[in-house]
C-alpha positions in Angstrom: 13.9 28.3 -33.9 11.7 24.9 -34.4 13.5 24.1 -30.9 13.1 27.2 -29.2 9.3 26.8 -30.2 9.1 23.2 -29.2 10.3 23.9 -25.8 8.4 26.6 -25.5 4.8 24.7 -26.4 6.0 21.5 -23.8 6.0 24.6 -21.5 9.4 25.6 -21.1 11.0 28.5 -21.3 13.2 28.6 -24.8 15.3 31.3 -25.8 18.5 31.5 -28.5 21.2 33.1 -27.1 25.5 34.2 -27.0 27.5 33.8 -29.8 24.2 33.5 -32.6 22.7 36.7 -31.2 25.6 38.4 -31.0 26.8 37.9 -34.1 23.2 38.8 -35.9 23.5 41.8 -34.3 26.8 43.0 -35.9 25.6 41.6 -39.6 27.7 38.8 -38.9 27.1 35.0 -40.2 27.2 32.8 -37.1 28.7 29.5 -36.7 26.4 28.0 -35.0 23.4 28.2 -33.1 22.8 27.6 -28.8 19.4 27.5 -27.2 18.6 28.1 -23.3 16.2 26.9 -21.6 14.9 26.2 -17.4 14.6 22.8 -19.0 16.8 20.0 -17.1 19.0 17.9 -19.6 17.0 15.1 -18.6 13.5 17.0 -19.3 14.5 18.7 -23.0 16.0 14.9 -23.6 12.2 13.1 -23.5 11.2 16.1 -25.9 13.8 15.4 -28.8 14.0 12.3 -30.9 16.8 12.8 -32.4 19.1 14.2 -29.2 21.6 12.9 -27.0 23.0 14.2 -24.0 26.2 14.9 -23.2 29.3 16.1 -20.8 29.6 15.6 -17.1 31.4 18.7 -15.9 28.5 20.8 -18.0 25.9 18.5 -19.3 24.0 19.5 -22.5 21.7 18.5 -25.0 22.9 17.9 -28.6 19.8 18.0 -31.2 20.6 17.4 -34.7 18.8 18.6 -37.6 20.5 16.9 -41.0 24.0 17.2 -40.5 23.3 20.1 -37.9 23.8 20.4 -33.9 21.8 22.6 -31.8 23.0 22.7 -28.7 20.9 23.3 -26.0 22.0 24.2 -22.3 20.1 24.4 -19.2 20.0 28.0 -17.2 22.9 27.7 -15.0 22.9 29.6 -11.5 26.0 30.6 -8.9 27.7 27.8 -6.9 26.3 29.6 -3.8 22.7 29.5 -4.9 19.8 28.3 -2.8 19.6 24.9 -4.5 21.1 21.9 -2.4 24.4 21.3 -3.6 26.5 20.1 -0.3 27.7 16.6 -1.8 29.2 18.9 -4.9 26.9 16.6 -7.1 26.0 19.6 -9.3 28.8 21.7 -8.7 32.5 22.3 -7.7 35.2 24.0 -7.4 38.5 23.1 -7.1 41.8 24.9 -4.4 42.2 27.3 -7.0 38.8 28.4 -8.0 38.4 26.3 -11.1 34.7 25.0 -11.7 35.0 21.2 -11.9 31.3 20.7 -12.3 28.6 23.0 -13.6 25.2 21.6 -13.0 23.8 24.2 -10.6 20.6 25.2 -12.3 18.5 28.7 -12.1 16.7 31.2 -13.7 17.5 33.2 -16.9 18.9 36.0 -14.7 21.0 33.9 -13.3 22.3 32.2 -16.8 22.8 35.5 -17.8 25.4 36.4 -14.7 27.1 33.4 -15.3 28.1 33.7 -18.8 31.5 35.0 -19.7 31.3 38.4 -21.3 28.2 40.9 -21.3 27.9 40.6 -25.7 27.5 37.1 -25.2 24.7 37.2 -22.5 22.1 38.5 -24.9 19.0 36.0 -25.8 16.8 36.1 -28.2 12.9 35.0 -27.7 11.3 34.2 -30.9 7.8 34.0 -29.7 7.9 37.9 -29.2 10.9 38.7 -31.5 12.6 40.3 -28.3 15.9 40.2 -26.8 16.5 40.4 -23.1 19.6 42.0 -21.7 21.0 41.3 -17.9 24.2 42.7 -18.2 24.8 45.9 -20.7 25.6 43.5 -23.5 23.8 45.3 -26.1 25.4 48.4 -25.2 28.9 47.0 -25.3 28.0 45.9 -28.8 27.3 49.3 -30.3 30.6 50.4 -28.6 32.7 47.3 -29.8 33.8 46.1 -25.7 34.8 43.0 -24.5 33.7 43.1 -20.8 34.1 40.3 -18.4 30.3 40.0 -16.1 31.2 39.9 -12.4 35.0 40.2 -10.9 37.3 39.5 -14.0 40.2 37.7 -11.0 37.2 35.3 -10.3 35.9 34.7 -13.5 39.1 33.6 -15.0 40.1 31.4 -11.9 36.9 29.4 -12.4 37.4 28.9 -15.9 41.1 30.4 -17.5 40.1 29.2 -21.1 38.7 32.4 -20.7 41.4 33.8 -20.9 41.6 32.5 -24.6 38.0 33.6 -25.6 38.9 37.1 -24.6 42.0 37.1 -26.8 39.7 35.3 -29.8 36.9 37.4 -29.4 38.9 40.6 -29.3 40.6 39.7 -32.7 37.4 38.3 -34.3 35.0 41.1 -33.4 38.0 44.1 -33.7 36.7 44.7 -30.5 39.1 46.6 -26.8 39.3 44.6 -24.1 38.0 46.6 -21.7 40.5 47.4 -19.2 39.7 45.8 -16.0 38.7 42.9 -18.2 42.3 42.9 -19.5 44.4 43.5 -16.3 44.5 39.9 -14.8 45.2 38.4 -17.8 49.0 38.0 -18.4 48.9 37.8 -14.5 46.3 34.3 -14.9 47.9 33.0 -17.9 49.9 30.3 -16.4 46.8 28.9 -15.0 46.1 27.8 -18.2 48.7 25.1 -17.7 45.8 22.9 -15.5 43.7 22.4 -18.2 43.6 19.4 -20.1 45.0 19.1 -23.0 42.1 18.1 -25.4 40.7 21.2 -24.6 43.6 23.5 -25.2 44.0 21.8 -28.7 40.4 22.8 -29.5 40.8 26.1 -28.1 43.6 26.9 -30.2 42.2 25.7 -33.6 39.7 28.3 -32.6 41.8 30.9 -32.4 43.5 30.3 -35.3 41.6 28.4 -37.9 38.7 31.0 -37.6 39.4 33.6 -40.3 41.3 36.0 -38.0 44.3 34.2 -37.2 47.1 36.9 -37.3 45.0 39.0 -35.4 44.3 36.0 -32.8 47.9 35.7 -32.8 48.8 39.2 -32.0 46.4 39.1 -28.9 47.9 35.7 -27.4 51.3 37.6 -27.5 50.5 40.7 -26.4 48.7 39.0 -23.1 51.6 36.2 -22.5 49.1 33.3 -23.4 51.0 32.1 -26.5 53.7 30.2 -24.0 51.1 28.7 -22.4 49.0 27.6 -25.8 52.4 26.3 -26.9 55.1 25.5 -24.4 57.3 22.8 -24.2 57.3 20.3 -21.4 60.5 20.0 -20.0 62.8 17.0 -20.6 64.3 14.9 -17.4 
């Protein structure tokens, strides 16, 4: 909240938002905590003593309280938008459809349409205590859905961890996949194979170090992205 306010009074737009909001709203503890902002990296950086930023293929902003990280994200708009990106310097895609780099900044509208499912695109403005939804997200909450925003093909090409967070999510919330959200999935899985490794490793101590393992478990199976969390390279 004191960052969400901070922004806010530098003139910024500040808003919590995904997982935090979510959670809240099923009488769930969260994890942690995300803030948005139309902030640059750069911009929220000068505003923060105690930050630093970091990524390249997604830069953020990491401020810590104590032992605490807030992370806070810039508004991130489609690779088609009308800001100048024809070097790729803020964004791009690779053959296949994967996003490479994810600096394309926008509005909240467009932040919202780029997130991953609609319960995760809900934020949360604590100067009026409201929350803004762009996608149906709160009423996929009351209804316990997992829906993909946007094509579900295309969404899981640019990023198939994905993919993963569907399965995760599913089992953590006890929520359905809804079924068009489902349907590429054990199609897509072996696209998981392209992303690095580091990555996987943290993905899958997600899905099952989190409370709900079995259930996490269960999912990965039943949507053939088990072999890919865990198969063997072959030997030559």
């Amino acid at each position: 909240m004191k960052v969400a306010y901070h922004l806010q009074d530098e003139g910024y737009e500040g808003y919590l938002v995904g997982g935090c909001i979510r959670d809240l709203l099923l009488n769930k503890r969260p994890k942690d905590f995300d803030v948005a902002t139309n902030a640059h990296p750069e911009e929220a950086h000068e505003l923060f003593r105690r930050s630093r930023l970091i990524g390249r293929r997604f830069k953020l902003l990491h401020v810590r309280f104590g032992r605490d990280l807030i992370e806070v994200a810039t508004f991130r708009a489609s690779h088609d938008s009308k800001q100048d990106n024809s070097d790729g310097e803020h964004g791009r895609q690779n053959d296949s459809g994967m996003i490479v780099r994810d600096n394309v900044y926008g509005t909240i509208e467009d932040d919202a349409l780029r997130r991953d499912f609609t319960v995760n695109a809900l934020y949360y403005c604590p100067r009026d205590h409201s929350i803004h939804d762009f996608a149906g997200g709160y009423t996929d909450l009351k209804n316990k859905v997992l829906r993909m925003i946007g094509e579900p093909d295309a969404r899981y090409r640019e990023d198939p961890v994905r993919m993963l967070r569907a399965a995760r999510f599913a089992a953590k919330l006890d929520f359905d996949i809804e079924p068009a959200t489902a349907e590429p999935i054990q199609r897509l899985a072996p696209l998981l194979k392209d992303i690095a490794p580091a990555r996987m490793f943290d993905e899958a101590l997600k899905i099952f170090q989190s409370g709900h393992g079995v259930a996490s478990l269960e999912q990965t199976r039943h949507y053939g992205l088990f072999e890919q969390l865990f198969n063997k390279p072959k030997l030559h």
